[in-house]
C-alpha positions as CSV (number, residue, x, y, z in Angstrom):
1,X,-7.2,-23.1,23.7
2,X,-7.1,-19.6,22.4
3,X,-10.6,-18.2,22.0
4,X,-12.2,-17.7,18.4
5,X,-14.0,-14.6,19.7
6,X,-15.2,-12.6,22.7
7,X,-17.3,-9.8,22.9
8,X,-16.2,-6.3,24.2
9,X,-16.4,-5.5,28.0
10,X,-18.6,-2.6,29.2
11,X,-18.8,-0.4,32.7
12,X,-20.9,-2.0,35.4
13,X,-25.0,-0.1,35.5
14,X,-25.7,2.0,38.7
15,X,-27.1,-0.6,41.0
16,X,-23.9,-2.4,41.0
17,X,-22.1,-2.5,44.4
18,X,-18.4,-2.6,44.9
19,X,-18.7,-6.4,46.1
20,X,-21.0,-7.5,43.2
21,X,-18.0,-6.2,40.9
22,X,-15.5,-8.3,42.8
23,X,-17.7,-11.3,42.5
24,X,-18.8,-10.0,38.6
25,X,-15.1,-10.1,38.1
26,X,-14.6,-13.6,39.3
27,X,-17.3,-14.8,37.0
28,X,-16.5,-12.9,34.2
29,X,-12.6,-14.8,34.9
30,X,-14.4,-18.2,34.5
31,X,-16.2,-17.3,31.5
32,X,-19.6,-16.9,33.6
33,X,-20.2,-13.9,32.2
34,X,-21.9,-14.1,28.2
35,X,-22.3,-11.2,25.7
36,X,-26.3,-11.3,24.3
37,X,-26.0,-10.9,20.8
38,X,-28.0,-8.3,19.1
39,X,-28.7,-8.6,15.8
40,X,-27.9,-4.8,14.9
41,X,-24.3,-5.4,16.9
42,X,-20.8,-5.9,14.7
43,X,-19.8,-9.4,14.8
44,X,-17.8,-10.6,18.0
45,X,-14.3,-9.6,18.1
46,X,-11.5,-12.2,16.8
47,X,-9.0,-13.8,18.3
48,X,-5.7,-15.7,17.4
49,X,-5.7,-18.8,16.1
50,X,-1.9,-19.8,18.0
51,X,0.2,-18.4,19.7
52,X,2.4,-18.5,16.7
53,X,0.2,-15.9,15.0
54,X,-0.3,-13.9,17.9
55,X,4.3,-13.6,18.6
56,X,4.7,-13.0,14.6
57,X,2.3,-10.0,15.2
58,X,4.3,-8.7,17.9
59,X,7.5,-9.6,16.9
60,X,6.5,-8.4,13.4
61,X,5.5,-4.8,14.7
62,X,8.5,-4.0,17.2
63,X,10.8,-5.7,15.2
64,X,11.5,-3.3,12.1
65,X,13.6,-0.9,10.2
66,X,15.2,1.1,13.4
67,X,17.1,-2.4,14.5
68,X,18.6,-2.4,10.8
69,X,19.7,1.1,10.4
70,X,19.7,3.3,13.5
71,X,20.7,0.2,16.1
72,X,24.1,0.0,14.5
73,X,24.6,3.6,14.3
74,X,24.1,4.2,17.6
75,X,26.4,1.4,18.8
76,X,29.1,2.9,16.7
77,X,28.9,6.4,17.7
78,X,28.0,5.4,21.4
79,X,30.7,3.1,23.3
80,X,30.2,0.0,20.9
81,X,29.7,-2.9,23.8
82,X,28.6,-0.1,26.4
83,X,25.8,1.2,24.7
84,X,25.0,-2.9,24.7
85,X,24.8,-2.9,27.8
86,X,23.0,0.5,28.8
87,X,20.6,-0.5,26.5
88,X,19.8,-3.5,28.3
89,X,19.9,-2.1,31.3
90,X,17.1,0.3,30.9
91,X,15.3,-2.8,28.4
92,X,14.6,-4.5,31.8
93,X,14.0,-1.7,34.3
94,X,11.8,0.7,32.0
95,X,11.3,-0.9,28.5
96,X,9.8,-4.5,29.6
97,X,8.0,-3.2,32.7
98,X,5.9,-1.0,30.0
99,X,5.5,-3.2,27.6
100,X,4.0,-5.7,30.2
101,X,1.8,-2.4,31.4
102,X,0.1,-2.5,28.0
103,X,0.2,-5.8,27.0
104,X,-1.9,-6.8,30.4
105,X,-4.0,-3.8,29.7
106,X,-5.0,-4.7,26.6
107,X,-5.7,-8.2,27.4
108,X,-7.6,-7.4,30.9
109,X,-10.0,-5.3,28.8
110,X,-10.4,-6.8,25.1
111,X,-10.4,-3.4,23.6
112,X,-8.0,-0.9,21.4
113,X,-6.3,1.9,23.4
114,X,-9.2,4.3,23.4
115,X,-11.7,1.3,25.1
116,X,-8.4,0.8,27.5
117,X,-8.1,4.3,28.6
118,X,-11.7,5.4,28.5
119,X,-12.3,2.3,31.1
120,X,-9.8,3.2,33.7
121,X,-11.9,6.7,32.9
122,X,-13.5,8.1,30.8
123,X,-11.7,11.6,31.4
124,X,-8.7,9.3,29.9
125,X,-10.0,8.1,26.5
126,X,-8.3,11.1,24.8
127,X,-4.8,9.0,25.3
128,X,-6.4,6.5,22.8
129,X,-7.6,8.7,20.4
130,X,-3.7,10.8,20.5
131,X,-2.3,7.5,20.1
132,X,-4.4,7.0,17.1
133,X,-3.3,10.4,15.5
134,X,0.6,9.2,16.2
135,X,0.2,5.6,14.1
136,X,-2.2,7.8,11.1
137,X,1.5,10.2,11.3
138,X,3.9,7.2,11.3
139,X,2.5,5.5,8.3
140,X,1.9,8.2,6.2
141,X,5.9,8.6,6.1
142,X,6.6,4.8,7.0
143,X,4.9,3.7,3.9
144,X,7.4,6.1,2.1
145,X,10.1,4.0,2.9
146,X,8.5,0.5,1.6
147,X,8.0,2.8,-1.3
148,X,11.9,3.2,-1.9
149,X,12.1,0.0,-0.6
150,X,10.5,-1.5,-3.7
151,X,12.2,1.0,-5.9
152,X,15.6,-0.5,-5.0
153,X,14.0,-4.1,-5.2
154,X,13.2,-3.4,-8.6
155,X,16.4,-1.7,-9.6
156,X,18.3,-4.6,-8.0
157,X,17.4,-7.2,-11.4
158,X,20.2,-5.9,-13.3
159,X,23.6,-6.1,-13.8
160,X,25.8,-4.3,-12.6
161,X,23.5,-2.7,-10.7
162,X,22.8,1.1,-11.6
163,X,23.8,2.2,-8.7
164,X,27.6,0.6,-9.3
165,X,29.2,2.8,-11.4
166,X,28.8,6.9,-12.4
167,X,26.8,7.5,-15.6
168,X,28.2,9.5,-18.3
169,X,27.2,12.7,-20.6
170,X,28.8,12.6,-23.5
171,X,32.6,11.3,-22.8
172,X,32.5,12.7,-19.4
173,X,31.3,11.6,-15.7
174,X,28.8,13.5,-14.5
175,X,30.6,15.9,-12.1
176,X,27.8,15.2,-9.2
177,X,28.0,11.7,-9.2
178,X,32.3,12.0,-9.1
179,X,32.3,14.6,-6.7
180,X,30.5,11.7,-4.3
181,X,30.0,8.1,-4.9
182,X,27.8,5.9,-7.2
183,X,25.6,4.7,-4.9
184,X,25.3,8.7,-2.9
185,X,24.7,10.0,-6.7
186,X,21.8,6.9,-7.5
187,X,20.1,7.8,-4.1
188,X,19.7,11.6,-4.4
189,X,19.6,12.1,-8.1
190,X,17.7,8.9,-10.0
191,X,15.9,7.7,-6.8
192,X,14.3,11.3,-5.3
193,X,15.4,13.9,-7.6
194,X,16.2,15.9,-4.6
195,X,15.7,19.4,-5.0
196,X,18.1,21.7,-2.6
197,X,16.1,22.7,0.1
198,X,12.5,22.4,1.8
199,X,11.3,25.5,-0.2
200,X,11.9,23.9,-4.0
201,X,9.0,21.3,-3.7
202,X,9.4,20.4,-7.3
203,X,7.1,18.7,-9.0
204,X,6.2,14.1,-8.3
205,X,8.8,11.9,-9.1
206,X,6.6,9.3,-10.9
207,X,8.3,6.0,-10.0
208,X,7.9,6.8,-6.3
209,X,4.7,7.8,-6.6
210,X,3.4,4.5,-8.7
211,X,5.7,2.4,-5.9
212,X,3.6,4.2,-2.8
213,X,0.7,3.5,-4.3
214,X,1.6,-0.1,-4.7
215,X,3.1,-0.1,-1.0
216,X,-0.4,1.1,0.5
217,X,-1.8,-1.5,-2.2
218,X,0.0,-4.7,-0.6
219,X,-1.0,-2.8,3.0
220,X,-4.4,-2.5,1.8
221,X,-5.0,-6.1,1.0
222,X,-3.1,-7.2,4.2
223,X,-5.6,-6.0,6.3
224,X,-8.4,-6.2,4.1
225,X,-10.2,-8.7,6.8
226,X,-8.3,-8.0,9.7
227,X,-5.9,-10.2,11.1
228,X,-7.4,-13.2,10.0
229,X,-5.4,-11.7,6.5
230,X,-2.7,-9.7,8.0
231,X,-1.6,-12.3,10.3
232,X,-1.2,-15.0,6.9
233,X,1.3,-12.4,5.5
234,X,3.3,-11.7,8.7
235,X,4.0,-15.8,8.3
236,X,6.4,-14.3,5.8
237,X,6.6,-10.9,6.5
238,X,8.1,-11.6,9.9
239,X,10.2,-14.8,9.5
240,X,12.2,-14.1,6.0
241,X,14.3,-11.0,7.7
242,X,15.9,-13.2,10.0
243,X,16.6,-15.7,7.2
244,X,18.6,-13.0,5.3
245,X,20.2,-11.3,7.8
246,X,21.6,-15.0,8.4
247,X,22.7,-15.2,5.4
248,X,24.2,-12.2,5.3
249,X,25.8,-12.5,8.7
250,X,27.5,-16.1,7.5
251,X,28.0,-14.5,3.9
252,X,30.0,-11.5,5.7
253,X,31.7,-13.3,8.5
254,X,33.9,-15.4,5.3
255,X,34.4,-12.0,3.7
256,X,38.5,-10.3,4.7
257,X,37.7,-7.7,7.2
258,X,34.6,-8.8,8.9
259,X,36.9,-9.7,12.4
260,X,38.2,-6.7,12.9
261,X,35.1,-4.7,12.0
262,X,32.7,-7.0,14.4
263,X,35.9,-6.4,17.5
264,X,35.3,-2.5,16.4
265,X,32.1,-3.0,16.7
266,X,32.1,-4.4,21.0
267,X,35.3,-2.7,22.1
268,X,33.4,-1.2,25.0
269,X,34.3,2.1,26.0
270,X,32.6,2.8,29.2
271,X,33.7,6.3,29.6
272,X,30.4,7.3,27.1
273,X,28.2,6.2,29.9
274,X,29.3,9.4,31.6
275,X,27.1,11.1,28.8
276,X,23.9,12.1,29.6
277,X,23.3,12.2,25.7
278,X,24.2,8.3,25.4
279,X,21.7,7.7,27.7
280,X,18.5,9.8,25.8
281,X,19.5,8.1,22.9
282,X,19.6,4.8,24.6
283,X,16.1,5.4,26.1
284,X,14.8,6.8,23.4
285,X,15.8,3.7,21.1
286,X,14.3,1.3,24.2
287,X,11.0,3.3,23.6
288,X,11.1,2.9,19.9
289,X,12.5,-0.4,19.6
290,X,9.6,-1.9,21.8
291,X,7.3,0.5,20.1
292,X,5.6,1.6,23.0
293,X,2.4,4.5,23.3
294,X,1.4,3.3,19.6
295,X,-1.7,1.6,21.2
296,X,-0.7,-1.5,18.6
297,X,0.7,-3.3,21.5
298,X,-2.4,-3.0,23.0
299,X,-4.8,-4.0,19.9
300,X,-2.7,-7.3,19.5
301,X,-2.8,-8.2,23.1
302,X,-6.5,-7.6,23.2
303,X,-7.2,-10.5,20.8
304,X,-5.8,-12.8,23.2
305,X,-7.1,-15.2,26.0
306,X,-7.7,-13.9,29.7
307,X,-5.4,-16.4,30.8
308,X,-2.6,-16.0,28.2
309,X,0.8,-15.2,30.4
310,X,1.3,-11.9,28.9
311,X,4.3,-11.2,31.2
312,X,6.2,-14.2,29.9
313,X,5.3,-12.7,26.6
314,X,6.5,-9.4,27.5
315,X,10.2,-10.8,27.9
316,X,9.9,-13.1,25.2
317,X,9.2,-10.5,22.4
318,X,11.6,-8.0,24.5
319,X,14.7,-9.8,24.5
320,X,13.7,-11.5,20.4
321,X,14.2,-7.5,19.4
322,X,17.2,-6.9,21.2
323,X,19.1,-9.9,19.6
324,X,17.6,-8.7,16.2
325,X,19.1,-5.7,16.5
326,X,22.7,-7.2,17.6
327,X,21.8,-9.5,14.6
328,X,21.8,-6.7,12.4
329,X,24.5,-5.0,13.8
330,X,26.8,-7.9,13.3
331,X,26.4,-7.8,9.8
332,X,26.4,-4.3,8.8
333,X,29.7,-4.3,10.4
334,X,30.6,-7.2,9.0
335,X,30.0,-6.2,5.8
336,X,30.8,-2.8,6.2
337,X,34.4,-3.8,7.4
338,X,34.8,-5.9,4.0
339,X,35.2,-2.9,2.4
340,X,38.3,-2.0,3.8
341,X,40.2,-5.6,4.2
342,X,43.4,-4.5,6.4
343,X,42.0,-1.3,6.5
344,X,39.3,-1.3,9.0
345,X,38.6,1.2,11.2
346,X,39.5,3.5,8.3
347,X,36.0,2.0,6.6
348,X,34.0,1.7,9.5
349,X,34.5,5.5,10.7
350,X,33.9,6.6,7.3
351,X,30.7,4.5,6.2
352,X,28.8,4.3,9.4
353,X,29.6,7.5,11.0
354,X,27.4,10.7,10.1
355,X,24.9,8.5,8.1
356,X,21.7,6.7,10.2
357,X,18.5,5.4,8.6
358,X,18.0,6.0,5.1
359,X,21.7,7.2,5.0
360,X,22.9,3.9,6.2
361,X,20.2,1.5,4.1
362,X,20.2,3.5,0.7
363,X,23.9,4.6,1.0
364,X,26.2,3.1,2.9
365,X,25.4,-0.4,2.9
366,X,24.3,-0.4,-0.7
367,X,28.2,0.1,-1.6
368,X,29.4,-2.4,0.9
369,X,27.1,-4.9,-0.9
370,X,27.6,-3.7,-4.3
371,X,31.3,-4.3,-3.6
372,X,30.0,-8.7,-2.9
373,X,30.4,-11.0,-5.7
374,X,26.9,-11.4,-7.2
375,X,25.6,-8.2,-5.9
376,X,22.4,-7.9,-8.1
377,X,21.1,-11.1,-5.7
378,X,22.6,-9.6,-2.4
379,X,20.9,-6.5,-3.1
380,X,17.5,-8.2,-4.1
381,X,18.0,-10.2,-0.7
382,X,18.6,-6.7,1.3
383,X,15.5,-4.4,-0.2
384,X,13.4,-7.6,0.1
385,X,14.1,-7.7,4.0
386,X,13.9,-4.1,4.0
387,X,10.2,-4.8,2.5
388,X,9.3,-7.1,5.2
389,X,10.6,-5.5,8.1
390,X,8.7,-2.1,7.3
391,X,5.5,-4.0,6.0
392,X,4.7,-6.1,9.6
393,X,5.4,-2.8,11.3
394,X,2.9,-1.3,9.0
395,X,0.4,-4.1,9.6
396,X,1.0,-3.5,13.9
397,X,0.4,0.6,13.3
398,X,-2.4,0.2,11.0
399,X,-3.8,-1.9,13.8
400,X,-3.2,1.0,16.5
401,X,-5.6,3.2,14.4
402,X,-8.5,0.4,13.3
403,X,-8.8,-1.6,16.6
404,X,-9.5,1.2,18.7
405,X,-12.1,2.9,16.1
406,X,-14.0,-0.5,15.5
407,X,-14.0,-1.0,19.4
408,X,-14.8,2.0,20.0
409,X,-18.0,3.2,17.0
410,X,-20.4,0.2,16.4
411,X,-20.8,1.9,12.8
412,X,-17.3,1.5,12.1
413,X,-17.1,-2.4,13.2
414,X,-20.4,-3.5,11.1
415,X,-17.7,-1.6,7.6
416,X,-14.7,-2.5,9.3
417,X,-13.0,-3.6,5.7
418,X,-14.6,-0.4,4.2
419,X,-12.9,1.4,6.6
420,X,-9.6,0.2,6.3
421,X,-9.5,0.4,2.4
422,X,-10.9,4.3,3.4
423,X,-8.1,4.4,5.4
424,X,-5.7,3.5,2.9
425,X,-6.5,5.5,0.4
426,X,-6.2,8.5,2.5
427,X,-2.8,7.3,3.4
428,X,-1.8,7.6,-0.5
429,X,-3.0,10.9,-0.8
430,X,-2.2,12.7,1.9
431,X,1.1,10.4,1.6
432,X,1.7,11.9,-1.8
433,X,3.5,15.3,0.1
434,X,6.6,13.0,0.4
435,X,6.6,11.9,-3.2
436,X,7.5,15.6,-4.6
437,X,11.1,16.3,-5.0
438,X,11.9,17.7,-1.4
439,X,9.7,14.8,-0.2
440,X,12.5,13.6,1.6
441,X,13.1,16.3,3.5
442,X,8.8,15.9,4.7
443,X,9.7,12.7,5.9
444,X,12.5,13.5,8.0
445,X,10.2,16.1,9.8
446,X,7.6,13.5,10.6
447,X,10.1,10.8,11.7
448,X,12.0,13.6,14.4
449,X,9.0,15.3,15.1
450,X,5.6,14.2,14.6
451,X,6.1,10.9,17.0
452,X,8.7,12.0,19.5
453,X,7.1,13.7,21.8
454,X,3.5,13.0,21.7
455,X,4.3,9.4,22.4
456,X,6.5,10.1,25.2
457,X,3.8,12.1,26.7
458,X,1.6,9.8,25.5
459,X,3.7,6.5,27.9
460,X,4.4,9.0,30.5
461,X,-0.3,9.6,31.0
462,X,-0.7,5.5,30.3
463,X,2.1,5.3,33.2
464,X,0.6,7.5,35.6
465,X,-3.3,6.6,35.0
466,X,-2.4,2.8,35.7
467,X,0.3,3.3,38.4
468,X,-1.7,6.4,40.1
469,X,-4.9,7.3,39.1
470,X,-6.1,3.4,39.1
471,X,-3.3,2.4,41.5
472,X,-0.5,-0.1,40.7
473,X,-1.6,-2.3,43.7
474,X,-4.8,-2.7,42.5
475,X,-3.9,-3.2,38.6
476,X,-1.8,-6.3,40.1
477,X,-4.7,-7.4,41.6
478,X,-6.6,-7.4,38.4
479,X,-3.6,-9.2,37.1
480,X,-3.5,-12.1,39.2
481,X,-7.0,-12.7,38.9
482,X,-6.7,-13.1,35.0
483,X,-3.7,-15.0,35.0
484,X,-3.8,-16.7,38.4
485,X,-0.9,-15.6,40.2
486,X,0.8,-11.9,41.3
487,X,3.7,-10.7,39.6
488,X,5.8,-9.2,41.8
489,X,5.8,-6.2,44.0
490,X,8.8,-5.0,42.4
491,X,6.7,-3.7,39.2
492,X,4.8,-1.7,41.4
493,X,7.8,0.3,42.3
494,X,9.1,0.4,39.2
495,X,5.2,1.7,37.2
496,X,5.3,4.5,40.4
497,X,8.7,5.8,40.1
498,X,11.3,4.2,37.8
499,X,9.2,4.1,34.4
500,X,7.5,7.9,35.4
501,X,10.5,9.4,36.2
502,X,12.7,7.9,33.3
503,X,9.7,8.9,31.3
504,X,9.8,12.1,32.7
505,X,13.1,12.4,31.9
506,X,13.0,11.7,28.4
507,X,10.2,14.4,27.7
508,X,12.8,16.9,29.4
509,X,15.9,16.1,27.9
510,X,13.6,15.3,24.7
511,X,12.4,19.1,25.0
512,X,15.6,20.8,26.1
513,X,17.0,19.3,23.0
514,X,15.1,20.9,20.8
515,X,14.8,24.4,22.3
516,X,19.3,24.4,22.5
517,X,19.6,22.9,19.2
518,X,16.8,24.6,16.9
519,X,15.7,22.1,14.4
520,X,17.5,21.8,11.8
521,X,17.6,19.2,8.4
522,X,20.2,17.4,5.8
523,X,19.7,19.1,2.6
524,X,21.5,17.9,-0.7
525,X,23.6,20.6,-2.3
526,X,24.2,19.1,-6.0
527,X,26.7,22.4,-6.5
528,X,29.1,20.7,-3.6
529,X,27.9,16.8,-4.1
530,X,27.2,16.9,-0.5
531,X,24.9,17.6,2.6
532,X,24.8,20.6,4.3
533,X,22.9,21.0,7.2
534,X,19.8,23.9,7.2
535,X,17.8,25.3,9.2
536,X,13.9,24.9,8.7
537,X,12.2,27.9,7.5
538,X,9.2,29.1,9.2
539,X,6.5,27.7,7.9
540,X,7.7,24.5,8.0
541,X,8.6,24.7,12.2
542,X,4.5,26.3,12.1
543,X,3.9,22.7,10.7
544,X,6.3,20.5,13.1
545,X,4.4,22.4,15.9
546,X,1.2,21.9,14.3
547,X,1.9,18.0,14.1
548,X,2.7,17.9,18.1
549,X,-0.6,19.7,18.9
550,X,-2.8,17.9,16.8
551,X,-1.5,14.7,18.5
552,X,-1.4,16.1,21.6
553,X,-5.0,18.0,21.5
554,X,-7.3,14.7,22.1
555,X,-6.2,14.1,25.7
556,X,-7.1,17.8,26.8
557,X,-10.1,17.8,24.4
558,X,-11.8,14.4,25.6
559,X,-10.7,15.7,30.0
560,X,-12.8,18.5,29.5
561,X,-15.6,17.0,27.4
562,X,-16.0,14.5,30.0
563,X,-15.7,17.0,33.0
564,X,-18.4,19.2,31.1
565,X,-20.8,16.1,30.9
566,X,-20.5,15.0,34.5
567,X,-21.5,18.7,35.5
568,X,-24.7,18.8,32.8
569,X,-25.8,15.3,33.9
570,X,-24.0,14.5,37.5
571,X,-26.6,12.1,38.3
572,X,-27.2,9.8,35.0
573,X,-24.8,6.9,34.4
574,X,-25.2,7.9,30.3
575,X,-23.0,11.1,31.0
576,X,-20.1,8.9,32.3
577,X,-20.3,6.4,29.6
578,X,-20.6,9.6,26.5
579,X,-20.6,9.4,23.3
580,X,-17.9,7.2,22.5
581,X,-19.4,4.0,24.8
582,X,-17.3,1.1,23.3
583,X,-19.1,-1.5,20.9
584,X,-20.6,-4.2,23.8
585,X,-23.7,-6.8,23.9
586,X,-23.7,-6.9,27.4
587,X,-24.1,-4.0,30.3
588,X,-23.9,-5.9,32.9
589,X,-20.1,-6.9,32.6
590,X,-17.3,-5.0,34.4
591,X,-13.9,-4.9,32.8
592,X,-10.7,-5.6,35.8
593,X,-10.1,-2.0,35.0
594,X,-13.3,-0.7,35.3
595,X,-13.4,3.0,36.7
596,X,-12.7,3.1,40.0
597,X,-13.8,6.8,41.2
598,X,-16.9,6.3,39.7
599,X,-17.9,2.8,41.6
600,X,-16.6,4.3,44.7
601,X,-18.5,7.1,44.2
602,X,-21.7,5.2,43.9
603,X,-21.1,3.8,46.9
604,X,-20.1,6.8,49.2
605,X,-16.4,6.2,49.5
606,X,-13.4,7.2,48.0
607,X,-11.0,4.9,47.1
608,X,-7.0,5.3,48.8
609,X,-4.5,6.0,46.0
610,X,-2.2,2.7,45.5
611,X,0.8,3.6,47.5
């Protein structure tokens, strides 16, 4: 049975001994171990009612609009069936490892990421709280594109469709919208006004400003009790994107072309893997794809059962992404390769290279389906999957900022629906910088910069705390007591030195990337009917280093505050516990993860690093 509730787990009080933990541990396993409930505490946390619920949420959240549009890109411009295959090679040896890292973490320790990391140590909580900056970044911007999203949708009742054919002033074609395509002219012109560079901000475009404030609406009253609501909506949210892209697939694979484009597609050309490029960009999509360092992982898993088998679950929802993503690059380049009939490679090499996300969504694909008999309900179909896809991610990164604040502040858990419409509505406004005219530019910035590194830095602490600092020998310990037998050895090898150093790697290339190439953007010149590629001006690189800071600035912040504590109070338990004790009705329970150096310490010994 999955449990209806549990209460949050709390470090063990100084009399404790390292053997009353083990055996504190053992009860706590077999449920010995009971929260008192206080009157003034927040209501017990929840828990899944199935495991249904619990794999939509997961699925839901990984699962989203990168293994639509930036999955088949890559495929395309990287070796077809080789990047297939590189990508599942590092999916098994650093992608699932991780993701079983914080899905046992969470689960061991009932909390959000700041309770996770703030019980290995307190000195660690910071990781929690940067990881809560990252998801308030993400869907600022990532609401934006449900925004467009329902723009389209709503376009998409019409016929033709307006994005079909060129409008006209007077007896002539509008020059821009000849000098690129329909649906190019639709996306930049009626859809974002687009000014020409970062500098014009230009004044709101009004329809995407009303459809934001709808998106953050239908978020709003998602989560509005948690995921007791948000998990009712992922029943569609999560399923009907698999339905379309069937249809789509079965629709595309009768349409002239669709062979040849699909063969285009897996010729593998295993030369690429020769590029060091292929493989950041093959990491990097692992790291995305699985959504890992978000903490939302982590949130979902803490709702479930001690004895759930998270590593089962680890594969499971791994290996449902990856065919998702194959799923969607079946039909793109099925549909895509329609276009062109005997023409082919012609079609594919002109529609899908040079254009990823938006590009490929709003663009590319748009014409291909425009191009279908009965487009208006083809396209209805699409932006409605789009819809879904980005709202369950939505609902899994709201969940990365809430969980850990209502675990972490009682305050916040006794007005946790007050605090999630407050959270909302600060979305819209802030979220209202990417509904002015160069809004789209904004929103490139926050999806290259503002998540990147921080949450590689971000996996490469959570790696090194559990794998080092804690020791990997001893967070398999904790594992098999929850689930009742070890995983095996091999993960410890891979946490220590696989994962870290492909981490590692990452954050270099990641870095030496950006300081070789300066950043630069895709502005719309509406002189040329085309994009031209700028560099960012000043201020705005101030901001994209301003964003990595302020994400990166809790995990110093909370090291030193906690260093400056021990020293002001070295002998009183409160200083170790601080200010941000997680919401518990019982101190006298001791997490699996509870922190080591400090029970040691207690006792007189140091405890051996996991080797």
């Amino acid at each position: 049975m999955w449990f209806a509730a549990h209460s949050p787990l709390h470090h063990a009080e100084d009399q404790h001994s390292h053997a009353n933990y083990t055996a504190g541990l053992a009860a706590l396993l077999s449920g010995g171990c009971r929260a008192a409930q206080d009157t003034s505490e927040p209501p017990a946390r929840d828990g899944w009612n199935s495991k249904v619920e619990y794999f939509l949420a997961q699925v839901g959240f990984s699962v989203g609009l990168g293994n639509v549009w930036r999955f088949p890109y890559l495929c395309h411009q990287n070796g077809g069936g080789a990047f297939l295959l590189l990508y599942v090679l590092l999916m098994l040896v650093v992608g699932i490892p991780l993701f079983f890292l914080e899905l046992a973490a969470g689960q061991a320790i009932r909390q959000g990421s700041i309770g996770v990391w703030k019980s290995i140590s307190p000195k660690l909580a910071g990781i929690g709280y940067s990881s809560c900056v990252v998801c308030f970044f993400v869907a600022l911007y990532y609401n934006v594109i449900l925004a467009w999203s329902l723009f389209y949708l709503g376009n998409s009742f019409q016929y033709p469709l307006p994005w079909e054919q060129c409008p006209a002033q007077g007896n002539r074609t509008v020059k821009e919208c000849e000098d690129s395509s329909p649906t190019t002219y639709f996306w930049y012109r009626t859809a974002l006004n687009i000014t020409d560079s970062i500098d014009d901000t230009g004044s709101f475009n009004p329809y995407i400003t009303c459809c934001l404030l709808a998106a953050w609406t239908i978020v709003c009253l998602g989560m509005f009790k948690g995921i007791k609501t948000s998990v009712k909506v992922m029943y569609f949210s999560s399923i009907f994107p698999y339905v379309v892209l069937l249809c789509f697939l079965i629709r595309g694979l009768l349409l002239d072309g669709a062979f040849e484009g699909i063969t285009h597609m897996f010729y593998p050309k295993l030369e690429i893997w020769g590029d060091m490029q292929v493989w950041r960009q093959a990491a990097t999509q692992v790291f995305f794809a699985l959504g890992l360092g978000f903490g939302s992982i982590i949130a979902y898993s803490s709702y479930n059962p001690k004895n759930n088998n998270c590593h089962r679950d680890a594969f499971t929802v791994s290996f449902i992404n990856f065919l998702t993503s194959v799923l969607a690059t079946l039909v793109v380049f099925a549909v895509l390769g329609f276009r062109a009939k005997g023409k082919v490679m012609e079609c594919v090499v002109r529609c899908v290279s040079g254009v990823e996300g938006t590009g490929l969504a709003f663009i590319a694909f748009t014409e291909a389906m425009s191009q279908l008999p009965g487009s208006p309900f083809w396209s209805a179909l699409f932006f409605l999957m789009l819809l879904n896809l980005g709202l369950s991610t939505m609902f899994g990164t709201m969940e990365g900022i809430l969980a850990p604040l209502t675990d972490t502040f009682k305050t916040l858990a006794r007005n946790k629906t007050k605090l999630t419409v407050f959270s909302c509505v600060i979305g819209f406004l802030i979220g209202l910088l990417f509904t002015q005219r160069c809004g789209n530019y904004f929103v490139t910035m926050f999806d290259d910069y503002s998540a990147t590194l921080p949450l590689i830095i971000v996996v490469v602490f959570e790696t090194f705390s559990v794998s080092w600092l804690y020791g990997a020998d001893r967070f398999l310990d904790d594992i098999e007591a929850m689930l009742g037998w070890r995983p095996t050895v091999v993960y410890k090898y891979l946490w220590k030195y696989v994962c870290l150093l492909a981490m590692l790697g990452l954050l270099l290339a990641s870095m030496i990337r950006m300081f070789i190439n300066p950043p630069r953007y895709m502005a719309w010149d509406p002189k040329t009917a085309s994009e031209v590629s700028l560099q960012y001006p000043g201020w705005a690189l101030a901001v994209l280093s301003l964003l990595i800071i302020f994400a990166m600035l809790p995990v110093p912040l909370v090291f030193i505050h906690s260093i400056l504590k021990d020293r002001a109070k070295p002998e009183s338990r409160d200083a170790e516990i601080g200010q941000y004790s997680p919401v518990s009705t019982d101190d006298k329970c001791e997490t699996p993860m509870t922190d080591m150096s400090e029970l040691d310490r207690r006792n007189g010994t140091t405890a051996p690093v996991s080797s």
